[in-house]
C-alpha positions as CSV (number, residue, x, y, z in Angstrom):
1,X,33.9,-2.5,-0.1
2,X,32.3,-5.5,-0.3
3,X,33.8,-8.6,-2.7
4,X,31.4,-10.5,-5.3
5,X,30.5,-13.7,-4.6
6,X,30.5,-15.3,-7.7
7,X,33.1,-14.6,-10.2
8,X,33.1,-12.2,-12.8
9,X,34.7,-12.6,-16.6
10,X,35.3,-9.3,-16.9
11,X,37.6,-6.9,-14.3
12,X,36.0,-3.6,-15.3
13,X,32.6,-5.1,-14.2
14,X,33.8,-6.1,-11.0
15,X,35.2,-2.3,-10.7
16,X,32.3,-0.8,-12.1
17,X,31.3,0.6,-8.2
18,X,34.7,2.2,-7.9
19,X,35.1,3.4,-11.2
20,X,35.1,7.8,-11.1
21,X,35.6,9.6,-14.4
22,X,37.4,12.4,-14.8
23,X,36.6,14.1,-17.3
24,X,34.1,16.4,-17.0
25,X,31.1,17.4,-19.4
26,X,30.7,19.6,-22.3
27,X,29.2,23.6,-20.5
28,X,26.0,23.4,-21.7
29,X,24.6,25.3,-24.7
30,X,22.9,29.0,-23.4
31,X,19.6,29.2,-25.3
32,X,19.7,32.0,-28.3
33,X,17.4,35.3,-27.9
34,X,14.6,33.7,-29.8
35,X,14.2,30.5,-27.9
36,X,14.0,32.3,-24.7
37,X,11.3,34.5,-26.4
38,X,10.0,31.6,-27.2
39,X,9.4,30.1,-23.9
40,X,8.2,33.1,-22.7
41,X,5.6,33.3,-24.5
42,X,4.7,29.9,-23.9
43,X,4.4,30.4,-20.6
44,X,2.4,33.0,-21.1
45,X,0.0,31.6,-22.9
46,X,-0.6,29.0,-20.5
47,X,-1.0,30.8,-17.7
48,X,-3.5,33.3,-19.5
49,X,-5.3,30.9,-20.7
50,X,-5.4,29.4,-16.7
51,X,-6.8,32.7,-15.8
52,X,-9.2,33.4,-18.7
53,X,-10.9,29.8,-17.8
54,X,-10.8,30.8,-14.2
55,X,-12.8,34.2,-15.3
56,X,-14.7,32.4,-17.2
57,X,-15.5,30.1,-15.4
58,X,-16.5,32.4,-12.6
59,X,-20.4,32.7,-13.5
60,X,-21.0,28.8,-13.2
61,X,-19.4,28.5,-9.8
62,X,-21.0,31.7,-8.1
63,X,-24.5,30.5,-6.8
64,X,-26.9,33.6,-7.0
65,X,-29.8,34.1,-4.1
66,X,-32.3,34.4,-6.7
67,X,-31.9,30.8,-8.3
68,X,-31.2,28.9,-5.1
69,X,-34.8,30.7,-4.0
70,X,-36.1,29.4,-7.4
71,X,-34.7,26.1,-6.7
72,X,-36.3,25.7,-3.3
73,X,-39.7,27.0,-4.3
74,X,-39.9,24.4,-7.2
75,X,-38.6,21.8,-4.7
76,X,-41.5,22.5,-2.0
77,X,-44.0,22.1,-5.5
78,X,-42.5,19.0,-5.8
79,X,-43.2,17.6,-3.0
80,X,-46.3,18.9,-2.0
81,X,-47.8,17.4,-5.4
82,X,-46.2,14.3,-4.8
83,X,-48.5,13.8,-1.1
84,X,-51.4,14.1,-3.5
């Protein structure tokens, strides 16, 4: 290890790098019946409501032959009116 170059007041600071602890944690609480339900359900509510705005979404993305003919035709009237 590498020594401090200034000097410390306090010896546990100086330690501090070297210091290990051994005591070991508390085990850690296992979550009751109705707060895994809970989650669960969570969950699932966010991932059907991913996948209702997905199939609902669905409509607006799809492009359908018969407006993109639509959208042509009006853009051809367009410009022919504008050579006028």
């Amino acid at each position: 290890m590498f020594r401090r170059r200034e000097p410390v007041p306090f010896a546990f600071l100086a330690e501090a790098d070297q210091f290990r602890s051994n005591v070991t944690p508390p085990p850690r609480e296992r979550p009751s019946a109705g707060q895994m339900a809970g989650r669960w359900l969570i969950g699932l509510t966010v991932v059907t409501g991913l996948i209702g705005a997905l199939i609902i979404g669905m409509p607006a993305l799809s492009l359908d032959k018969s407006s993109a003919d639509q959208t042509s035709a009006t853009t051809r009237q367009s410009e022919a009116s504008d050579g006028r």
